[in-house]
Residue, then its C-alpha position, 0 to 999 in steps of 0.5 A: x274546726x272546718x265548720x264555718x259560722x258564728x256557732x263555731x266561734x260560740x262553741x270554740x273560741x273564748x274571748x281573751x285578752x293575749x298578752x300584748x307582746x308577742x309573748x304571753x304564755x297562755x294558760x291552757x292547751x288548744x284543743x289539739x292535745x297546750x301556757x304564753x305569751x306568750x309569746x311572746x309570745x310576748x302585746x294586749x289585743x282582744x281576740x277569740x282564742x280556742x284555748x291557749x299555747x303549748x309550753x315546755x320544761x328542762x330537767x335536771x339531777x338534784x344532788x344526792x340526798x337533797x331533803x324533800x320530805x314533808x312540808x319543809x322543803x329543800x335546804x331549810x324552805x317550808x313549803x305550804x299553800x298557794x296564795x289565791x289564784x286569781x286573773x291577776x296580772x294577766x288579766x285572764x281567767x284562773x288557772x286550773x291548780x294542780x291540788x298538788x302545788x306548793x309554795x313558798x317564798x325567797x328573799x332577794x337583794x332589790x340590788x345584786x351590787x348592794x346584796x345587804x340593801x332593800x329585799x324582795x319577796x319571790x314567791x315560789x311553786x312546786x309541784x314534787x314528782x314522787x321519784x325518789x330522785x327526782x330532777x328539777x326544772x324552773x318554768x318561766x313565764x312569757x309575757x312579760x307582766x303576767x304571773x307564772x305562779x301557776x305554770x307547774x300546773x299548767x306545764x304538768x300536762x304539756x310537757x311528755x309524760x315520761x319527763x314529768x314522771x320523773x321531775x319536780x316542776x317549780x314556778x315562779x312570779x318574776x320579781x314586780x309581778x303578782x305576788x312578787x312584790x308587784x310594781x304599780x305605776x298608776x297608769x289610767x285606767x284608760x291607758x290599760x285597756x286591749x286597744x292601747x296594748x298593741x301601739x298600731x296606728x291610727x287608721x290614716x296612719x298618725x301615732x300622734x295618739x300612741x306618742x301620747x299614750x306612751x307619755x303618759x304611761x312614762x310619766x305614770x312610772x316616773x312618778x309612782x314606781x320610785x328609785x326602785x324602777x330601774x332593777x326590775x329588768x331580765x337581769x335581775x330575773x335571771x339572777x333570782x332564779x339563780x337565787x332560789x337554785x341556792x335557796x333549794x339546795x339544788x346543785x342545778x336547776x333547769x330552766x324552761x321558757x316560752x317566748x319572753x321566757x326563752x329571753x330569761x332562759x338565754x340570760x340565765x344559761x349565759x350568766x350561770x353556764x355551770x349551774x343552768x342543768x338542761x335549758x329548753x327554750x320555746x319559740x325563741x326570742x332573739x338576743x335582742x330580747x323583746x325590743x327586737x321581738x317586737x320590732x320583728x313582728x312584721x316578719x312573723x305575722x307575714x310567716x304564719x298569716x301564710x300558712x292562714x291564707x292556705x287553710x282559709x282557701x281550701x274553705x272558701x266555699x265556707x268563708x269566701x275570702x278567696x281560692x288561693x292564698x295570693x287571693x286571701x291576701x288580697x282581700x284582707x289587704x283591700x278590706x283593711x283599706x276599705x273600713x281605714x276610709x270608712x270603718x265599721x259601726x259596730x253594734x257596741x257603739x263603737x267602729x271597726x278600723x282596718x287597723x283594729x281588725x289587723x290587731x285582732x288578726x295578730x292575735x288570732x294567728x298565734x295558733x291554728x285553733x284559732x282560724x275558723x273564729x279569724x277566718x269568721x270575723x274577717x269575712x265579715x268584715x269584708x262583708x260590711x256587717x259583724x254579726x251581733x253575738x261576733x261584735x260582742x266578742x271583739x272587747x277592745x275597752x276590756x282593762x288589764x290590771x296596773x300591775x301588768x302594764x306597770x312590770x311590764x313596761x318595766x322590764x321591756x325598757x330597763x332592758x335596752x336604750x331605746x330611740x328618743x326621737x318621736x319623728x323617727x318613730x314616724x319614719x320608721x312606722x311608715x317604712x315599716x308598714x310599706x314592708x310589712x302591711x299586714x301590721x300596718x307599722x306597729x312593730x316600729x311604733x313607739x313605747x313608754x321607752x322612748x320617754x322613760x326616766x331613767x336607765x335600768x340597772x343592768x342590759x342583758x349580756x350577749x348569749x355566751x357561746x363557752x360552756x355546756x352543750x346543755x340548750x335545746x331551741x323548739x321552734x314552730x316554722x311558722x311562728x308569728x310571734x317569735x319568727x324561725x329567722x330569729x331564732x336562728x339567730x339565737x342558735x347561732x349566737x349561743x355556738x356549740x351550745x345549742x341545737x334546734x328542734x323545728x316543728x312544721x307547724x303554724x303557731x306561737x308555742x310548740x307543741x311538745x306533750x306527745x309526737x316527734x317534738x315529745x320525743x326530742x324534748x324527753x331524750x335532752x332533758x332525761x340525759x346529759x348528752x349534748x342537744x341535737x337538732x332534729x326536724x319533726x314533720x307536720x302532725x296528722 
């Protein structure tokens, strides 16, 4: 990992496309022992990523004589194969299916308030634990856009082994996305592409090429998504979880999440307090949801590019951005500025901006594993030349699929009221960037939302503070994706409820199969007894 050069990121870090959020939840661990968004995180950037996120799950008791045998699975559902695994919606490569997983598929109301109108299809996963009781715990994707169908696969190793023993894990393709009745906006191609993902500026500064963009993409819906647009929302998801609860047979099903998928959590445990079971929420969105996420972006990047700045100065010898993290930051700073006023030919065609290099920085930041690749291509850039085998990793014009963006966009502006006004978008962007530098105003830049068709079918409701003490928080102190400070929030929003597990560590997505926060995790969900909040040091 402290080896510089083009060889570490060749033989370390694989170019992916993260989830233009914050949120995403990732499909495989880091190296150091990991889905996910995601953040959350959560955004599309093209970045060089040494393997993916820590994700987490919640457990709970099915009720006595629940049928699990054979094929056929709980209350009356047949269990069989998978549909194809494939890139689908998130755009990267396959996930690693446990030849163990399952499906199947359960049937819900387009509308919850005309229940005997149009259905969706949700496909459903499982992976059964073997215990001759077992508990159950629903995943939930990150994002949101991407599949979660193969989250019991991924989850199976992250979470601690003494949980997984012990609890059938089930996934699941939030309604819109993948094999859930997908939603397409036709939105052009060039509109879909890594660079389009994140809306950060233009290099002098102008969103007037992001104000278009989001036009577009508003249209695309308007026209092709129909009247069906507006219920695909956080809501809807959370109520279709509940659904397959019912559908299961199961008097509770726990919840897990990553980044957005804590928004699904927080929603779920609000509506349904009796029902939720064990809810584990990692790296934690605010009770804003993803409108607020994203416009607390700034905050985040400035924590974790902290914890970079000091990694990256005991190295200087190898990297030469400077001996201290204050000198770090500086010279990120100055060589922003610098390629803004003259960018970088790349051996592409194309050039590199200050602002393109900090949506690449954004991205390398979810993760320590990531560090030697960021701290390569921003001395290089600060050098004046990228190497040809480094300029080939920086895909900017990779494409994501319509399904992505489309679902996407959906569930992001049915589920808040977003500002109108183009010039307060420019306002804020410029007040942003004069906070924030280190994401150049991108956090208050406009989306879809701001010209979207109509209003989604329901808003989220504030986290309600009545019921079980039944949700545990993991959160990394310095998370660029879903900031401490916001979580905290959230803890104290839910009251009583909640507690919070903090890890001293750098990166979006807790790392939680072994250690400390293992120990956490496995006490809450294998028991009944109210969350504790606990702090677990720095690993070694």
């Amino acid at each position: 990992m402290n080896s510089p050069g083009v060889h570490t990121v060749a033989a370390a870090a694989a170019v992916v496309v993260l989830v233009r959020l914050l949120t995403r939840r990732p499909a495989a661990r880091p190296p150091r022992e990991r889905p996910h968004p995601a953040p959350v995180t959560l955004a599309v950037v093209a970045s060089l990523m040494a393997g993916a996120v820590a994700c987490s799950g919640g457990a709970e008791r099915r009720t006595a004589g629940s049928p699990t045998a054979g094929m056929s699975g709980t209350a009356g559902q047949r269990w069989g194969a998978c549909p194809a695994a494939d890139a689908g919606t998130g755009g990267g490569p396959p996930v690693r299916r446990d030849p163990r997983q399952q499906c199947t598929t359960v049937r819900v109301p387009l509308d919850y308030r005309a229940p005997g109108g149009r259905r969706l299809t949700i496909e459903v996963s499982r992976i059964r634990s073997g215990a001759p009781r077992p508990n159950s715990l629903m995943t939930g994707q990150g994002g949101p856009g991407s599949s979660g169908l193969d989250l019991p696969s991924q989850d199976v190793s992250a979470l601690p082994a003494r949980v997984t023993r012990t609890t059938d894990l089930y996934g699941l393709d939030y309604r819109g996305i993948g094999h859930s009745d997908p939603l397409h906006c036709g939105i052009a191609r060039s509109d879909r592409t890594t660079a389009t993902g994140i809306s950060y500026p233009a290099a002098d500064g102008s969103i007037d090429a992001n104000v278009a963009w989001a036009r577009r993409v508003a249209r695309a819906c308007t026209q092709h998504a129909g009247s069906a647009l507006p219920f695909f929302n956080t809501v809807n998801i959370a109520r279709d979880i509940n659904r397959i609860r019912i559908a299961l047979g199961l008097r509770t099903l726990s919840y897990t999440g990553t980044s957005y998928g804590t928004f699904v959590g927080q929603v779920y445990a609000s509506l349904y307090p009796a029902t939720s079971g064990r809810v584990l929420l990692d790296s934690v969105v605010p009770p804003g949801g993803v409108k607020a996420t994203i416009q607390n972006k700034g905050r985040g990047v400035e924590d974790a590019f902290g914890g970079f700045a000091r990694w990256v100065a005991a190295r200087d010898s190898a990297y030469h951005l400077g001996g201290s993290a204050p000198d770090v930051r500086r010279t990120v700073l100055s060589t922003v500025r610098q390629l803004n006023g003259t960018p970088l030919p790349l051996m592409t065609g194309k050039s590199l901006t200050g602002n393109l290099l900090l949506e690449a920085e954004e991205s390398l930041l979810e993760q320590q594993g990531y560090f030697p690749g960021l701290a390569e291509l921003l001395g290089a850039a600060h050098a004046g030349s990228i190497p040809a085998d480094l300029t080939s990793k920086l895909q900017f014009d990779s494409v994501f699929p319509d399904n992505f963006f489309s679902a996407q966009d959906a569930i992001v502006c049915n589920d808040s009221v977003w500002p109108k006004d183009v010039a307060g978008y420019r306002r804020a962007v410029t007040h942003s960037n004069a906070q924030f530098p280190l994401t150049a105003g991108s956090p208050a830049s406009i989306w879809p939302c701001a010209f979207w068709p109509m209003a989604g079918s329901d808003h989220p409701p504030k986290p309600v503070a009545r019921g079980p003490h039944n949700i545990l928080m993991a959160q990394n102190t310095q998370d660029p994706s879903t900031p401490l400070s916001e979580a905290r929030r959230t803890l104290r929003a839910f009251g009583g409820r909640a507690a919070m597990v903090t890890v001293e560590a750098t990166g979006h997505g807790v790392a939680m199969a072994k250690g400390c926060p293992a120990d956490a995790v496995a006490d809450f969900l294998l028991s009944e007894a109210p969350a504790r909040s606990r702090h677990c040091p720095a690993a070694r």
